[in-house]
C-alpha positions in Angstrom: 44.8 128.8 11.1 42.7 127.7 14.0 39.2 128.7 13.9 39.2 128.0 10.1 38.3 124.3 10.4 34.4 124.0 12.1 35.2 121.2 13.5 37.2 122.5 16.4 34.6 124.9 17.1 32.1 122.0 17.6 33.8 119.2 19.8 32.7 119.5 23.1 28.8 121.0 23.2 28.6 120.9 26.8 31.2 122.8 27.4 30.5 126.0 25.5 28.8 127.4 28.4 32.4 127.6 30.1 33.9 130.8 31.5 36.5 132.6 33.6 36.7 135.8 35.5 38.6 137.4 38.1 35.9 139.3 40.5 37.2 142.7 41.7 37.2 142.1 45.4 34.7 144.0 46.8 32.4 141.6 44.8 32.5 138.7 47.3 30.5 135.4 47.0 27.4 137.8 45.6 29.7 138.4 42.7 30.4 134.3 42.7 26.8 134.4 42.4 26.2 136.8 39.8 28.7 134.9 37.4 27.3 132.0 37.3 23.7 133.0 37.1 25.1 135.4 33.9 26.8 132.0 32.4 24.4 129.4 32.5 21.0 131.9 31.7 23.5 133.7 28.7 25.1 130.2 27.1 23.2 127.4 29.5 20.8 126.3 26.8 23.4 125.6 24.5 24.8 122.6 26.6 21.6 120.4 26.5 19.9 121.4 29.8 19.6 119.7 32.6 23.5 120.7 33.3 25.7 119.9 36.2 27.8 123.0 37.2 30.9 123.3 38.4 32.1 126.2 40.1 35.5 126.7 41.2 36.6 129.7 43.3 40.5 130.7 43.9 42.9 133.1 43.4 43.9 133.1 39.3 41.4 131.8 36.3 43.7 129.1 35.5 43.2 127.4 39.2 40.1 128.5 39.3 38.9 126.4 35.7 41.4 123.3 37.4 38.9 123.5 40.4 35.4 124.4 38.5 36.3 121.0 36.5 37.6 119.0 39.9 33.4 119.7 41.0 31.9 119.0 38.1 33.3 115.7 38.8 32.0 114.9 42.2 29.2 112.6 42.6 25.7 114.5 41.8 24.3 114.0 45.2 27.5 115.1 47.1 27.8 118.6 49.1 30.7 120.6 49.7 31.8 119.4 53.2 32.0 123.5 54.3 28.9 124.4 55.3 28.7 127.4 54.1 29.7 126.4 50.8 27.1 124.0 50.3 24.1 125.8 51.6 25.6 128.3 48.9 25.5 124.7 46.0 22.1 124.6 47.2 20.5 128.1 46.8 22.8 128.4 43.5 20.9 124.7 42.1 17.2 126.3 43.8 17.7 129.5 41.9 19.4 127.9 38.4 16.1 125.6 38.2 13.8 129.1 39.0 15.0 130.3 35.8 13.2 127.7 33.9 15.6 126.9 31.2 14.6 123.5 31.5 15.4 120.1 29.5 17.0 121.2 26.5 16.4 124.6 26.6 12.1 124.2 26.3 11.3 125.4 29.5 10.9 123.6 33.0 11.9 123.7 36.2 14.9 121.0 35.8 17.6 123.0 34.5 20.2 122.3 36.7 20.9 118.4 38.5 23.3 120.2 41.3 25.9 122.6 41.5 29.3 121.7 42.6 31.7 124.1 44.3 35.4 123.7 45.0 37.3 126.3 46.0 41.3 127.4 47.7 42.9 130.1 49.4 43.0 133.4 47.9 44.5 137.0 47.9 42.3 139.5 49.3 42.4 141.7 46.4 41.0 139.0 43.5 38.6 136.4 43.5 39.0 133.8 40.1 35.9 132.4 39.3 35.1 129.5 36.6 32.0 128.2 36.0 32.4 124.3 34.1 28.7 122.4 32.5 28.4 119.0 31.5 25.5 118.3 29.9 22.6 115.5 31.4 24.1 112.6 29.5 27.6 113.6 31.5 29.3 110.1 31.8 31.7 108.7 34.7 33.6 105.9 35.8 36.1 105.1 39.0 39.3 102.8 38.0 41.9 102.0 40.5 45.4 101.9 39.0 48.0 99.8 41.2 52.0 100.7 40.8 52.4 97.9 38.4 49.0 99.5 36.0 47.0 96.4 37.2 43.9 97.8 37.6 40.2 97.6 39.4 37.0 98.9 37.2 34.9 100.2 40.4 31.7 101.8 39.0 31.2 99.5 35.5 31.7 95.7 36.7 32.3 93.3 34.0 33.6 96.6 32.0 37.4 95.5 30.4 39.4 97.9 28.8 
């Protein structure tokens, strides 16, 4: 039966502050907001603080989580390329660090490293919300595949695999 074997409730620390919600409407991007902030100050520590966050912002959970996960990839530095949405990254990173979770959970003023948000059209009458963490030792690499599977290691040169 799953859950039985502890295991599988341990793989994957930095993602246990993950969650989904679909916003009644009338909650707007203060709701957005208000998720997030609930997620990472309820389950943030548990993920090895400082976090990147990934929000993602669309019509069901399941796009919604597809997206959250899509940001949480983008380069740390980046900004969303609406403007509104990344003045929104920004006050959500200034207010995450305010909370002083800090480095593992001990307090500080680094909690987050940036909050990432991607987004798509919705219906009017929900707003899906999911909020994705990878902890500060979050790891990346850029490979371009060709048609044949030749391919190009871009961020880790000399890397083989």
């Amino acid at each position: 039966m799953i859950g039985e074997d502890p295991s599988i409730w341990q793989r994957g620390g930095c993602s246990l502050p993950g969650a989904v919600k679909v916003l009644m409407p009338g909650q707007g991007y203060e709701g957005v907001n208000q998720f997030v902030f609930d997620v990472i100050t309820s389950y943030g520590v548990n993920a090895c603080p400082p976090l990147l966050v990934g929000v993602g912002v669309s019509t069901s959970v399941e796009t919604a989580a597809r997206l959250s996960k899509k940001a949480i990839l983008r380069p740390v530095d980046s900004s969303h390329p609406n403007a509104d949405a990344a003045k929104m990254e920004k006050l959500l990173e200034e207010g995450l660090n305010s909370v002083g979770l800090g480095p593992h959970g001990l307090g500080g003023a680094s909690s987050v490293m940036g909050v990432n948000i991607e987004s798509s059209a919705h219906h009017p009458s929900t707003i899906g919300v999911a909020v994705s963490t990878g902890c500060w030792a979050h790891r990346r690499g850029t490979i371009r595949f060709s048609a044949d599977l030749a391919y190009e290691i871009l961020s880790h040169k000399g890397a083989v695999l």
